[in-house]
N, C-alpha and C positions, 0 to 999 in steps of 0.2 A: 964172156967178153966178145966172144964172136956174133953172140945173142947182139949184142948190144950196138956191136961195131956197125952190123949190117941195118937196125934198123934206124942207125944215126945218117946211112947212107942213104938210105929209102928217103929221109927227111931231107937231105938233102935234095934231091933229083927232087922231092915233090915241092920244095920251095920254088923252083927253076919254074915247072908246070904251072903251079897253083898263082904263081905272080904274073904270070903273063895271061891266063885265064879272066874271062870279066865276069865268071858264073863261078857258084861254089857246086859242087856235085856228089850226089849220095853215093855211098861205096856199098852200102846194107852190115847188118850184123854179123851175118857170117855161122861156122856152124866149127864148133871146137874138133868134131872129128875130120874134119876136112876142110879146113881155109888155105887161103893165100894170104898174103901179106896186104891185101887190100880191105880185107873185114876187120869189125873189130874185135872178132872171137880171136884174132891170132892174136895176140897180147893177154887181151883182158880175160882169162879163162885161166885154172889150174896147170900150174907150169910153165903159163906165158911167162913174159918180161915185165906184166904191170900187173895192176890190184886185178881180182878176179873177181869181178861185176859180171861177168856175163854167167858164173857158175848159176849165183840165185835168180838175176834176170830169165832164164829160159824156163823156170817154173813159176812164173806169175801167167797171166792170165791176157798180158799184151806181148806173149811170147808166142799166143798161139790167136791173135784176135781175129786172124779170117782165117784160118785152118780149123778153127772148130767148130766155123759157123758156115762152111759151103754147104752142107747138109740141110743147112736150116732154108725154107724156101720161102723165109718173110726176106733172107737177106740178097741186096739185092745190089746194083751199080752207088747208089746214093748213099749207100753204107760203106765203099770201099774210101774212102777219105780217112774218115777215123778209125780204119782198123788194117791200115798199110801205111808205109812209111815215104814222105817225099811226095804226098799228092797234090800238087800245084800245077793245073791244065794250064795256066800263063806261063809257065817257065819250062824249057826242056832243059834239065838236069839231073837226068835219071831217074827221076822219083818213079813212084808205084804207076800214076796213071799215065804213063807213054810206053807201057806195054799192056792197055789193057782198051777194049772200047766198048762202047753202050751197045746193047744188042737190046732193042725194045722188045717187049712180046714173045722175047723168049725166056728159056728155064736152065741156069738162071739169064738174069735181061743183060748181060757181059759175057764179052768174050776175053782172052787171055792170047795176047798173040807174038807173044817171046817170053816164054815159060822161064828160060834158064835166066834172063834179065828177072824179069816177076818175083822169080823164088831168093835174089838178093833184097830185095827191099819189102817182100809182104810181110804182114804182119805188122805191129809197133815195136821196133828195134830203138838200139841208141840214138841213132840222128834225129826221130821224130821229137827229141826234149833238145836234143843237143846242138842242132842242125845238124846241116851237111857238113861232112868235114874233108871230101877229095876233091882232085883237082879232075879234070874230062879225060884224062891217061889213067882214071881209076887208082889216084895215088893219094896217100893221104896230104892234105894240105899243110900249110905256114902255119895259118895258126893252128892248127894241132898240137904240132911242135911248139908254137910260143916264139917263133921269129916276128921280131915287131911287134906284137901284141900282147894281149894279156888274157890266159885262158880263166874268163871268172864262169864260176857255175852259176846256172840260172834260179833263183830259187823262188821266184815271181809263180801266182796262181794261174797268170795267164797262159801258161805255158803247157797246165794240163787244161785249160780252161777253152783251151783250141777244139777242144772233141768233147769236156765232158760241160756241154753246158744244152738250155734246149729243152723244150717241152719233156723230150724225150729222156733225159738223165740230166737234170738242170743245178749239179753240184757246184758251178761255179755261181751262178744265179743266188744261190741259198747261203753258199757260204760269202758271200761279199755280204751280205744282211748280217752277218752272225758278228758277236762282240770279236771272234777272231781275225776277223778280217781289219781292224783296227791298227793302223800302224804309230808306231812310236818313233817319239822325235827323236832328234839325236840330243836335244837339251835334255830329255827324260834319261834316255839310255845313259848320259855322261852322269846324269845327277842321282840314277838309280842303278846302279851296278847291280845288286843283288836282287832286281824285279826282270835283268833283261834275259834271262834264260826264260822266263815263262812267256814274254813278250816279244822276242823276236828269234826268226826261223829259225838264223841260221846258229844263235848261242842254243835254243831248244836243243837243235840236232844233236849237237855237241855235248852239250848234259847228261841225255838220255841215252848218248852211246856211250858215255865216260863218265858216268857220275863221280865216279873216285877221283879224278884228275878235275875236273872242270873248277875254274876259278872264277870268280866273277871278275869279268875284264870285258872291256870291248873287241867284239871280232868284226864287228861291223861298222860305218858311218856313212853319212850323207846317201845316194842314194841308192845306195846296197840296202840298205835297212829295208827287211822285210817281217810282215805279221807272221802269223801261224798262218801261213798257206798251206796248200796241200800237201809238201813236201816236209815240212811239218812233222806232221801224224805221219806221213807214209811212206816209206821208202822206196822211190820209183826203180832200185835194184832186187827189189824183194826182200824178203823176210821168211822166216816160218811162221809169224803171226797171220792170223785171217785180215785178208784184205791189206798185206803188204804191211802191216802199221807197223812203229818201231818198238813198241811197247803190247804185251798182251791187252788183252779184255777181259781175262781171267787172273786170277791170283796175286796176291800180294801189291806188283807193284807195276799199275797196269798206265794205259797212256792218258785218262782222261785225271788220276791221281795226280800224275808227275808235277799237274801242278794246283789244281784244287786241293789242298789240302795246305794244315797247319805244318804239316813234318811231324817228328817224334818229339818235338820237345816237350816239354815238362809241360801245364797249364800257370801263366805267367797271370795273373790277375791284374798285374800293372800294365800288363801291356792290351793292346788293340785286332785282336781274331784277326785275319786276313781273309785266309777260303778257307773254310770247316766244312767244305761238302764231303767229303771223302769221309774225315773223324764222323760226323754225322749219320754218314748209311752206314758205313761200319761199325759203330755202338762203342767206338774205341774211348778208353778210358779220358784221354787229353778231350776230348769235345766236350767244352762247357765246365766248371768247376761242378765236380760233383761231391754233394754234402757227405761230409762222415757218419756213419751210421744209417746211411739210405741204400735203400735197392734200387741199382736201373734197370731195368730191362730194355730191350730194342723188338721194334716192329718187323714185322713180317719180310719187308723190304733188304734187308738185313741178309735174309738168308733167300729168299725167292729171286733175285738179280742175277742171273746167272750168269749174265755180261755185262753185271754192274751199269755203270751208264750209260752203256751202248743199248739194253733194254729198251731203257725209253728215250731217248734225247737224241738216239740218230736211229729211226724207226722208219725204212723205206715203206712207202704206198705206191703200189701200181697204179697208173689212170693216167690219168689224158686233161693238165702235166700230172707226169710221175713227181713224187714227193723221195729225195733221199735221206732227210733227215742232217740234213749238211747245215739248218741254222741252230742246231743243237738245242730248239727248243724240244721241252717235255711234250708228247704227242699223245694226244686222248684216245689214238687209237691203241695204243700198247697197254693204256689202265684198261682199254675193255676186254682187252686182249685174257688179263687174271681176275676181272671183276664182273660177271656176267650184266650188273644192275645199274653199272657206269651210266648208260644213255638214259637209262629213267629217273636217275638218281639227279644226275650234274645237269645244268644247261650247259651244252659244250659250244654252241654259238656267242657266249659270254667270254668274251676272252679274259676278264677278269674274274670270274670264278670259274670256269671252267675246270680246275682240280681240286674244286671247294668238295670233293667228296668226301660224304659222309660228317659236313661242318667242319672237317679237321682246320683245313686253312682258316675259317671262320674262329674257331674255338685256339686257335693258336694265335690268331691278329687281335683275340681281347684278352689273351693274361700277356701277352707282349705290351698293351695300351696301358694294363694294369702295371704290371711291373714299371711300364717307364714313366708312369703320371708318380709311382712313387719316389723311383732316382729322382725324378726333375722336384720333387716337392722338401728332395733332403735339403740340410743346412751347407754351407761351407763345412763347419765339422762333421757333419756327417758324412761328406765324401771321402772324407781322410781314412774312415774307417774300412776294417776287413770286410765287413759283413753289404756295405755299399758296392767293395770294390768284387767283390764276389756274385751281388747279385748284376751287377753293370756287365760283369765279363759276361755270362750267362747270355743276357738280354743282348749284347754284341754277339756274340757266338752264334743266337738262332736266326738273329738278322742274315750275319754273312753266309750261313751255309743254303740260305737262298729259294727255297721249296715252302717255308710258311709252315712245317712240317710234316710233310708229305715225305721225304728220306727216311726219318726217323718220328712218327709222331708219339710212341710213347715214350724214349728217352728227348726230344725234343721237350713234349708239353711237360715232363717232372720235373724235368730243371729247372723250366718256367715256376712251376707252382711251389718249387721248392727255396729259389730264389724268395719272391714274393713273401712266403711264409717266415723266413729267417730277415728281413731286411724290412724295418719298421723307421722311417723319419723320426727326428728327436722333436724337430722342430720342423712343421711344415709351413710354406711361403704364404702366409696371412697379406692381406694388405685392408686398410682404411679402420673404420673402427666395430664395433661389436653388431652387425647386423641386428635391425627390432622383428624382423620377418623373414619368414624362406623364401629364394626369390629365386628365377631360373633368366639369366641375361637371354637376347639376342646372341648369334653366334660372330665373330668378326675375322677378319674378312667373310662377304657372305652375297654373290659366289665367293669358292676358294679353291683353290690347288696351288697343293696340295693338303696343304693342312690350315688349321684354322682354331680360333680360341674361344671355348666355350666359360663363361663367368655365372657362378651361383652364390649365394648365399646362404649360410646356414646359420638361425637367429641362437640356436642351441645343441647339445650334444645330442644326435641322433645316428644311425646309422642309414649313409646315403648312396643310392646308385646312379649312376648316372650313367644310360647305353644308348646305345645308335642300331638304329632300325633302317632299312628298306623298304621299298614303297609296297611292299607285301605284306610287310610286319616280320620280315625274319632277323634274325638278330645279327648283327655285323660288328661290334664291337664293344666291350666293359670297361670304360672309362676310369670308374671307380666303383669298388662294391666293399662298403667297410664303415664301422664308425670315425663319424667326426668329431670333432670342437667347433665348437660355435665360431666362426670366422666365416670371410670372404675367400672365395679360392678360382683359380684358376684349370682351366684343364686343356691341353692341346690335344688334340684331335689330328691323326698324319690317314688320309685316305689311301695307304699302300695296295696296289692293284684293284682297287675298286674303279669301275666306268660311271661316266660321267651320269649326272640326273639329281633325282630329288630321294633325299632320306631327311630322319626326322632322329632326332635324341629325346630323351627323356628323361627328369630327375623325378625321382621316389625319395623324402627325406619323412620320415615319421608317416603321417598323414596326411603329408600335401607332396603332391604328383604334379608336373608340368611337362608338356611335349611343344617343341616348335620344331619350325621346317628349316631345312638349309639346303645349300643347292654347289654341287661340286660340277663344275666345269674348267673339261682338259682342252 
């Protein structure tokens, strides 16, 4: 109570200060073995009076950001910004640079000239996220306390986005591009309760610290509402995980899981996959309806991910800009990294095949064309059926978990072919009357993006193919490969990651062949 009594006093005397003040002023962090009641280690530290943030905060890596870099003699004046606390040359309010000044020419090019001032605010301490929180008598301020105000935490990107952006480490640059930086509305968040923990920061936070309690409810609206910012993934008080994050990179139930995945539930055939990426590189039983009596196995990725999708999809490059891997695309530098034959193999200037190694992506986008030219060819009765809704969940399942099968391509591609093989139309969508010749339509729309509908003919029972070629002659897609009935038929055609240009389809029906051109423009 004394504890308390005194720092309710302190609040007071710093409301008196801090109100009549026209500047707010940095107090610095402080150090647990030796504060005053002006830092914020006297509190927030084991045995203070409040939560203990400053415990994990002084082993992250903004606890020591210019104390472990004066050694280094790239680092220099134009670095001490973002890696001390309070650096604003327009405002004199104790921050880091009004004890410190430019020395050109020398080693290093600054000088330091009120140490004991310097050694409260260097480094990245609390006020750098939080602001300043004293008044110029070194006291802590009003709103601190919460007099008139309202203490909301910042949970905005911008905020790390001050320092971490830039040729040089351009994380904020990269993640504004990424699907995370996508904010939701408050019509979504009202109308999707059970989507907004994956969707906005500050329900994430709460999930992942609490998964047992966490309820789907609104914690947030209007314009509180934030994406998966930085804060997000990382916890700017520290962690024991690498790189602050609040979930590992390893084991069971890691950060990028929390929410790529389907969960543990059962495999629901009635229902509609969400994210299978997770079920997918893990080989787990729920990804995809798996037939009774079949073997899956799983690919190599499975067990060589050693930081699961931190591997590839946040893969920093050195250069000039540095790459952090912050838009969470898959990076062809990490496939060369375990495939020596990557660069000869793949055109990686093609952003659209670019992970076509080894045709996987290619041979998984034609029993996916296959499989879904058969769903769309079934009857009404036929959709009603198990053996439909079994192959549609599959052919959902390898859609969503996103990669074309690159995660998983031998449990990816069996389910495909397994699908396929158990899942036969009763009745396929015929139209007009009994063809007198095999014929091969024009394509329509044509350009098209992204998809477009190819029309043939078949005057008799034959067994017919119909694939889509590249202006090389490689193969890009298997429309159809099977016997027909003599009918008119239909086949859509979806260009999923292919770039724009000229390719060519072909039917093969008995002994008559036809190829024409078509032209996909994005």
């Amino acid at each position: 109570m004394r504890t308390l009594s005194f720092i309710m006093i302190l609040g007071v005397i710093s409301l008196t200060s801090f109100t009549n003040a026209q500047t707010r002023y940095f107090l610095g962090t402080g150090d647990q073995n030796s504060v005053g009641m002006d830092a914020c280690a006297a509190c927030h530290r084991s045995g203070g009076s409040a939560t203990a943030q400053y415990d994990t905060w002084k082993n992250t890596k903004h606890a020591t950001a210019h104390t472990a870099l004066t050694s280094n003699t790239s680092y220099g004046y134009s670095c001490l910004g973002c890696h001390n606390t309070g650096w604003d040359p327009n405002t004199a309010n104790y921050g880091a640079d009004e004890y410190v000044t430019s020395n050109p020419g020398g080693t290093p090019n600054y000088t330091i000239n009120d140490e004991t001032n310097f050694n409260r605010v260097k480094n990245v301490g609390c006020e750098s996220c939080h602001g300043p929180l004293g008044s110029s008598a070194r006291m802590l301020g009003a709103e601190h306390w919460g007099f008139g105000t309202t203490n909301k935490l910042n949970y905005s990107a911008e905020v790390c986005g001050t320092c971490h952006q830039g040729s040089h480490h351009p994380y904020m640059e990269e993640w504004s591009s990424s699907g995370h930086a996508a904010t939701a509305s408050q019509a979504f968040i009202t109308g999707n309760k059970s989507c907004v923990k994956c969707h906005v920061a500050q329900n994430f936070i709460e999930w992942v610290e609490n998964p047992t309690t966490y309820v789907d409810t609104i914690l947030v609206t209007g314009d509180d509402i934030e994406p998966i910012t930085c804060v997000g993934c990382h916890d700017p008080h520290g962690s024991s995980n690498p790189g602050s994050l609040r979930l590992p990179v390893t084991g069971q139930r890691v950060i990028c899981d929390a929410c790529h995945t389907v969960g543990t539930e059962p495999v629901n055939i009635n229902s509609t996959p969400h994210h299978t990426t997770s079920e997918a590189l893990s080989g787990t039983p729920n990804f995809g309806f798996q037939y009774p009596g079949q073997t899956y196995q799983n690919s190599i990725h499975t067990f060589a991910a050693t930081e699961r999708c931190i591997n590839c999809h946040v893969k920093a490059v050195s250069g000039n800009p540095a790459k952090t891997g912050h838009t969470f695309e898959a990076s062809p530098v990490a496939c060369g990294t375990c495939h020596p034959d990557y660069y000869t193999s793949v055109d990686t200037s093609n952003h659209a095949t670019r992970f076509n190694y080894r045709g996987i992506q290619s041979t998984s986008d034609s029993l996916m064309n296959v499989l879904r030219t058969k769903l769309n060819a079934a009857s009404p009765a036929d959709s009603l059926t198990d053996a439909f809704k079994q192959a549609n969940y599959n052919l959902l399942s390898c859609e969503a978990e996103g990669s074309r099968g690159i995660h998983n391509t031998l449990l990816t591609q069996k389910l495909l072919r397994d699908a396929i093989a158990n899942f036969t139309p009763t009745a396929v969508k015929e139209f007009g009357a009994v063809p007198s010749r095999f014929n091969l339509e024009q394509n329509y729309p044509n350009p098209f993006n992204p998809s477009t509908t190819i029309e043939f003919a078949v005057p008799e029972r034959a067994n017919v193919t119909l694939k889509i070629y590249d202006v090389s002659g490689n193969l890009i897609a298997v429309l159809q490969d099977g016997e027909l009935e003599a009918g008119n038929y239909r086949s859509n055609f979806v260009a999923s990651g292919l770039a724009s240009g000229i390719y060519f389809y072909k039917l093969e029906a008995g002994k008559f062949n036809a190829v024409k051109k078509f032209i996909l423009m994005k």
